[in-house]
BALOKOL-656053 format. One record per residue (C-alpha): residue number from 1; residue in three letters; x, y, z. Coordinates in steps of 0.1 Angstrom, whole numbers, plus 5000, padded with zeros to 4 digits. Each point is the difference from the previous one (the first is absolute). Layout:
# BALOKOL-656053
   pos   code      x      y      z
   NUM    ALA      X      Y      Z
...
//
This chain:
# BALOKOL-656053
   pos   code      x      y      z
     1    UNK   5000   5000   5000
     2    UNK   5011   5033   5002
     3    UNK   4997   5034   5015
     4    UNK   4996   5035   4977
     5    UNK   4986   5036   5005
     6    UNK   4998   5030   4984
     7    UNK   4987   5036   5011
     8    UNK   4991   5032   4983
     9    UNK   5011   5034   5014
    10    UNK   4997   5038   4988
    11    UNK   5036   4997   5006
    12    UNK   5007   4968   4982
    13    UNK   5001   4963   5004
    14    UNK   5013   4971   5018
    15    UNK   5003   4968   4985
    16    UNK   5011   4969   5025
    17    UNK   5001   4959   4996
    18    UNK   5014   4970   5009
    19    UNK   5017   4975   4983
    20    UNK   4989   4965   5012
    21    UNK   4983   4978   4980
    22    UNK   4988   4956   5009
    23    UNK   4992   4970   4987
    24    UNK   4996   4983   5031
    25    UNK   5017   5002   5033
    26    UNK   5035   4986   4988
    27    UNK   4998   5019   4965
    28    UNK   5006   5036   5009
    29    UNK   5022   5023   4984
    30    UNK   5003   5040   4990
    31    UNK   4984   5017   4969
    32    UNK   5000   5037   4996
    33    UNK   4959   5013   4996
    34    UNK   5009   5035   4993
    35    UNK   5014   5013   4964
    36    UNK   5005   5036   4992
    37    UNK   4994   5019   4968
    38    UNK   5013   5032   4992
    39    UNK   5005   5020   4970
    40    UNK   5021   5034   5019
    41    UNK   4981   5033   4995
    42    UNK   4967   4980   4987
    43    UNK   4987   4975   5019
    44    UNK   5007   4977   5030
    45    UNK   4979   4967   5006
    46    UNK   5008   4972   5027
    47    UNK   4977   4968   4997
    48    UNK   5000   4975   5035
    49    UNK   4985   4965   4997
    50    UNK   4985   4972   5018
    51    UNK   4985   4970   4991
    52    UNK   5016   4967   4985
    53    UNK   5033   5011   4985
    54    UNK   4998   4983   4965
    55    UNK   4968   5023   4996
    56    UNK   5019   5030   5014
    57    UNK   5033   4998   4981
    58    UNK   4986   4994   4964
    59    UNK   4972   5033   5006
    60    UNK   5033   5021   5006
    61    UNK   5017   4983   4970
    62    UNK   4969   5007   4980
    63    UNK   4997   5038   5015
    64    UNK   5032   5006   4980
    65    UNK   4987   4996   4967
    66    UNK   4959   5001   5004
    67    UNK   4982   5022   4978
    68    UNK   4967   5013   4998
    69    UNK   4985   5013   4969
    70    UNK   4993   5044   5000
    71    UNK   4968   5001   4989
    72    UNK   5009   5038   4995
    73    UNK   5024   4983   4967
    74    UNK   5031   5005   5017
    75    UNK   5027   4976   5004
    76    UNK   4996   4971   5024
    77    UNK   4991   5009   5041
    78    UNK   5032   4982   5019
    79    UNK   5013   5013   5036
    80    UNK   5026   5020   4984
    81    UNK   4980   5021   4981
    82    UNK   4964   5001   5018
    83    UNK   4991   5036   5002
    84    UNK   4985   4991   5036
    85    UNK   5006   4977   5032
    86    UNK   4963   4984   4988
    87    UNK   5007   4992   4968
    88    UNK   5039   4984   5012
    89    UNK   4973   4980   5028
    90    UNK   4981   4987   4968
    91    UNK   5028   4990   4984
    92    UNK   5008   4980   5029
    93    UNK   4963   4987   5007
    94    UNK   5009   4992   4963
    95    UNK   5029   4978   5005
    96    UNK   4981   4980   5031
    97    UNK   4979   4990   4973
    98    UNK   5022   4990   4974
    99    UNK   5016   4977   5025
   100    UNK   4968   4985   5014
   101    UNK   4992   4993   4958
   102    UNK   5034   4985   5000
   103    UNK   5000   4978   5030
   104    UNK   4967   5000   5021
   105    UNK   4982   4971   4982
   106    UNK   5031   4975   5006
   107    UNK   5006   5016   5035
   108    UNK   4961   4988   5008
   109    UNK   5007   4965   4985
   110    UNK   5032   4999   5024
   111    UNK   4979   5010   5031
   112    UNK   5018   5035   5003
   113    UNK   4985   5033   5008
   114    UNK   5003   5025   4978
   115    UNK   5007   5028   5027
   116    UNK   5020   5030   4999
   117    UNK   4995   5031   5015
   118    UNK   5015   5038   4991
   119    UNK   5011   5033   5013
   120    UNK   5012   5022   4972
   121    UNK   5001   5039   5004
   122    UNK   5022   5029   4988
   123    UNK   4999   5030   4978
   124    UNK   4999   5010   4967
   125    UNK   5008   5039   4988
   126    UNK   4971   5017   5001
   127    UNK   4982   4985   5024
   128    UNK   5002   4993   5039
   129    UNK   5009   4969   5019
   130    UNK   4975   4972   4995
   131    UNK   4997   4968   5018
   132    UNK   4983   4966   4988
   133    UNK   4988   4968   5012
   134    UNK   5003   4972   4971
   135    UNK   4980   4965   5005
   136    UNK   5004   4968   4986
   137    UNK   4973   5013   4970
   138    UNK   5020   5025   4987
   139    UNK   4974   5027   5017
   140    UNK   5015   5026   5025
   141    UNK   4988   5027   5026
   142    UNK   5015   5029   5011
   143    UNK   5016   5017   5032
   144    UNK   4978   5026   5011
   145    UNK   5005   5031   5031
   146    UNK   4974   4978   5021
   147    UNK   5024   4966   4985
   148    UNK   5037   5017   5000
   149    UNK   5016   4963   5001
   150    UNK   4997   4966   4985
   151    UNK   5011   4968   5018
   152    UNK   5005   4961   4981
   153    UNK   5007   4969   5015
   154    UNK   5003   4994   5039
   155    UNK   4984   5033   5001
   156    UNK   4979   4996   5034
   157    UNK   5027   5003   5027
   158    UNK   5017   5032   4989
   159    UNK   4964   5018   4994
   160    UNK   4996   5013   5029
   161    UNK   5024   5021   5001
   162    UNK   4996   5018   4969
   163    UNK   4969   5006   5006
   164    UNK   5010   5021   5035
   165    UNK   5023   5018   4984
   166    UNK   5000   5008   4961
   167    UNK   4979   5029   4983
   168    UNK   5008   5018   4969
   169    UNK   5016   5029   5026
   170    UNK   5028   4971   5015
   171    UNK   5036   5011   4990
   172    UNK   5020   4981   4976
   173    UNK   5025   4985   5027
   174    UNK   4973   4992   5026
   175    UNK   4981   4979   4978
   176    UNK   5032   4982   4987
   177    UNK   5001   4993   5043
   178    UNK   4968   4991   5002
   179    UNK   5001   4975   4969
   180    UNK   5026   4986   5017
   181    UNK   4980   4997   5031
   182    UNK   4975   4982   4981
   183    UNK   5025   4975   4986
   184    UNK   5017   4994   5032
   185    UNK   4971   4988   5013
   186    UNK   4985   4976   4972
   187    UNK   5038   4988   5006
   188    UNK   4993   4993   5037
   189    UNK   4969   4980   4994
   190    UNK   5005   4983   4968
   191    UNK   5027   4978   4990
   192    UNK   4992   5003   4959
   193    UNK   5012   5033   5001
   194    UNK   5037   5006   5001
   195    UNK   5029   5022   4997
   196    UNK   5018   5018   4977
   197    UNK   4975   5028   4997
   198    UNK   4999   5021   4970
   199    UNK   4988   5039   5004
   200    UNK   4999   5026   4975
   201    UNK   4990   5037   5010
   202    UNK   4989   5027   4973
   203    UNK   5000   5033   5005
   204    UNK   4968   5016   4981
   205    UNK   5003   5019   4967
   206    UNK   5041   4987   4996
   207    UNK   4996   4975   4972
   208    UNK   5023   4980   5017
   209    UNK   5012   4976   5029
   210    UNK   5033   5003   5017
   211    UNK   4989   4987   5039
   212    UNK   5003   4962   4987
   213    UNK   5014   4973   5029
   214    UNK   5000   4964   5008
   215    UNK   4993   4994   5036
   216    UNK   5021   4966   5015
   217    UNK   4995   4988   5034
   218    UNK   5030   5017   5014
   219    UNK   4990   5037   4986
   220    UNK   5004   5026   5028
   221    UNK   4970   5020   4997
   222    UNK   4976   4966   4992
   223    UNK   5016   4985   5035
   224    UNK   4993   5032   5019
   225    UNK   4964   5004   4988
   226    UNK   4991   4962   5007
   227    UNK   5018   5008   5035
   228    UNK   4982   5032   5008
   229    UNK   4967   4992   4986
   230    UNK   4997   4966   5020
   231    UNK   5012   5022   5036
   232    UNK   4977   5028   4996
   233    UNK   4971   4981   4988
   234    UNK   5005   4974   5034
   235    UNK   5009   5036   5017
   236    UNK   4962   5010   4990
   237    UNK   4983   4970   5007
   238    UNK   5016   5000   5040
   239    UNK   4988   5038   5001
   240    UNK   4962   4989   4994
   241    UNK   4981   4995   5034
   242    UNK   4988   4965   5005
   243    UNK   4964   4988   5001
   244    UNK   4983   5000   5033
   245    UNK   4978   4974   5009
   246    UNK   4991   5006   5039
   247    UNK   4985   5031   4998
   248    UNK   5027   5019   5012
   249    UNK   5007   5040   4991
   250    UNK   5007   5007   4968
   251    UNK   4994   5030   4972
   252    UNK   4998   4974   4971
   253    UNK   4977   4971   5013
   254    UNK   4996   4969   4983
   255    UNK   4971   4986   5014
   256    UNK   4971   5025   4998
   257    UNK   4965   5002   4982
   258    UNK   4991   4993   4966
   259    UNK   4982   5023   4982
   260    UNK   4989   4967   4973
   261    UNK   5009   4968   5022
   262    UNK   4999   4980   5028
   263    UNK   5033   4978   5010
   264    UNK   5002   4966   4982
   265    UNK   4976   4974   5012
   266    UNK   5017   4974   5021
   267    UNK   4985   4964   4989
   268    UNK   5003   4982   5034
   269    UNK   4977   4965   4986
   270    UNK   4990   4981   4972
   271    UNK   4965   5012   4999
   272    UNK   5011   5038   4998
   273    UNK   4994   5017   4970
   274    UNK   5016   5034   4986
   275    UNK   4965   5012   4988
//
């Protein structure tokens, strides 16, 4: 499985993902999801994936070359030339399909899903930062203020987080932290995600990437935030009063009156009924 998220910021984006990938418990090895595109001073695209990795790799073989017809006449729509961030994300719904033409009907003889999921997001001259959603149909959705990030994969565990703390408003370098954050702890809790990270931050409007790093288990600043994030977050929990349960004074009871319900019913013999 694997671990990937993306957000959307007025003051760029962040792009993050692991690298592990199984076939079982003693088949488990390292395949980078994340592939940047950039073309300086015109447009800069990065596409993360999840899903089985024979699907994965050929749609970013097939994103290289795909082409959609212009129905404007022009010459043929690829992500090099798209003259917008939608029209790159059809080409790449595009090349989903093409693969599922290629391989889905003798992937469904073998028994084998075909399952992939995408991130892809960027910018194209002319227009501002876009982020999309790609499904296994080729169809897409897009980031929105309300929707500023996109998770895929083992996405559940590192939610929460992002959900505390990113709006449109959150800097650049505290929403790299927070991704981070996120990934740290789908780490803790789930074993199909696994170092190296990959994480790619875009500043808006610059039409190209520079802040590009591979994260190992030994990286300084990985180490401290796993460290400091796992302290304060016990340091939290101790600081929170305990229940009471004898009645005894408190500000923030835990046993008091329902406005909607009575305590759960107790059955105490076999001829007691709930209703």
């Amino acid at each position: 499985m694997t671990y990937c998220v993306a957000v959307k910021l007025k003051a760029g984006m962040v792009f993050l993902s692991d690298s592990r990938t199984n076939a079982g418990l003693d088949q488990i090895s390292s395949f980078r999801k994340m592939m940047v595109y950039e073309k300086a001073d015109d447009r800069f695209m990065c596409l993360l994936s999840a899903g089985n990795l024979s699907v994965s790799q050929s749609v970013r073989e097939m994103l290289q070359t795909e082409q959609l017809d212009d129905h404007e006449g022009g010459e043929p729509i690829t992500i090099w030339n798209a003259r917008s961030m939608f029209d790159a994300a059809r080409v790449l719904g595009a090349a989903v399909r093409h693969v599922w033409q290629r391989d889905g009907e003798s992937l469904q003889r073998a028994g084998v899903d075909f399952n992939v999921s995408l991130i892809f997001g960027g910018q194209i001259r002319g227009e501002g930062m876009r982020l999309f959603q790609v499904y296994s149909a080729g169809n897409f959705i897009e980031a929105t203020a309300e929707t500023p990030f996109f998770q895929i994969g083992e996405s559940k565990y590192g939610k929460p987080v992002l959900d505390r703390v990113i709006t449109p408003e959150t800097p650049l370098d505290e929403a790299a932290k927070c991704a981070l954050v996120s990934m740290d702890s789908t780490l803790k809790s789930n074993l199909s995600v696994g170092l190296p990270l990959d994480m790619a931050l875009y500043e808006a409007d610059t039409l190209r990437i520079d802040k590009i790093v591979c994260i190992e288990e030994n990286n300084p600043y990985f180490r401290m935030v796993r460290s400091t994030w796992g302290r304060k977050l016990r340091e939290a929990f101790d600081d929170i009063e305990h229940p009471t349960w004898d009645g005894s004074q408190t500000s923030v009871p835990l046993i008091c009156d329902s406005e909607r319900l009575g305590p759960l019913k107790k059955i105490t013999n076999p001829r007691e009924r709930l209703i």
